[in-house]
N, C-alpha and C positions, 0 to 999 in steps of 0.2 A: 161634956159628959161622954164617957169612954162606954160602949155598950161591949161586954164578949157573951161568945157565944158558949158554951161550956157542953149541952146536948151533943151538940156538932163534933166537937172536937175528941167528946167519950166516944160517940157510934163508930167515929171513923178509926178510931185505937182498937177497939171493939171486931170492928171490921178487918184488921189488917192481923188483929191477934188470932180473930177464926180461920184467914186463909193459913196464916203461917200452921197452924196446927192441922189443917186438913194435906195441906200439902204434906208434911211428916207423917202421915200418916198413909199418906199413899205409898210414899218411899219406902213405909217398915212395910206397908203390906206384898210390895216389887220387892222386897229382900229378901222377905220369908218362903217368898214364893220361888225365888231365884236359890235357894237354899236347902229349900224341900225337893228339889225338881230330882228325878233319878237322873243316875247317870247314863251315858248312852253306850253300848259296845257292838259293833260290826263284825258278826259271826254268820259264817254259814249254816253249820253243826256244832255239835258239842266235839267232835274230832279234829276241827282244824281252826286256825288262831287267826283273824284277820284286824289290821291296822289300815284306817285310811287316812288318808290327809287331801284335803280338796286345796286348790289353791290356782295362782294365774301363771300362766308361761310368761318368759320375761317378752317376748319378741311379738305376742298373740296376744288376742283379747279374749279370746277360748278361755274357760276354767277348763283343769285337768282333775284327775283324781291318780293319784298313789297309793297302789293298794301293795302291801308289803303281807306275803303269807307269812309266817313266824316261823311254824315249824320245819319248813324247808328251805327259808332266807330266798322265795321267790320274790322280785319288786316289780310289778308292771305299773304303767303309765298310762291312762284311758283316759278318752275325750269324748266327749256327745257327738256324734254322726249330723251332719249338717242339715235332716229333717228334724232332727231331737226325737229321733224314735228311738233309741237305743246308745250303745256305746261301743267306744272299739280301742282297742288295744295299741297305743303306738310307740312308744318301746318296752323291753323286757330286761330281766339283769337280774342275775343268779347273785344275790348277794351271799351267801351262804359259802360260794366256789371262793369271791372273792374274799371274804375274810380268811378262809382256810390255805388262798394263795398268799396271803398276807401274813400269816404265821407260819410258813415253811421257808420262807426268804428268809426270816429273821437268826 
């Protein structure tokens, strides 16, 4: 005589149908959330336009920051000061000269 079990077998479908739904529903609520978020922009004032880009040096383990003024094509290069009190400036570059040397060559 073959006994099954039938309870068992529903609670645990049961059980695997409520995480799948909880878990999806985590994810819409990570989405919506990731969706509504504003966006971010790095300005000083309403007079001057700033771009940053963070990112690694190939050679260092330092993160840098790129900060590119718009309105006058300045680009410096800043790094965290080795107490991480501050930051400091470690190269500069007129990008603005250089595109304008770059269309008088041509």
């Amino acid at each position: 005589m073959t006994v099954t079990n039938q309870p068992a077998a529903s609670s645990r479908s049961t059980r695997g149908i409520a995480a799948l739904l909880l878990t999806n529903a985590i994810l819409l609520v990570a989405l919506l959330t990731t969706l509504a978020a504003p966006s971010v922009q790095a300005q000083l004032s309403g007079r001057s336009s700033f771009l940053m880009v963070a990112g690694e040096g190939e050679r260092s383990s330092t993160n840098f920051v790129w900060i590119l003024e718009s309105r006058n094509g300045e680009l410096v290069l800043v790094d965290w000061t080795t107490g991480g009190q501050g930051m400091k400036a470690i190269s500069h570059r007129n990008v603005q000269q250089d595109i304008e040397k770059i269309l008088r060559t041509r």
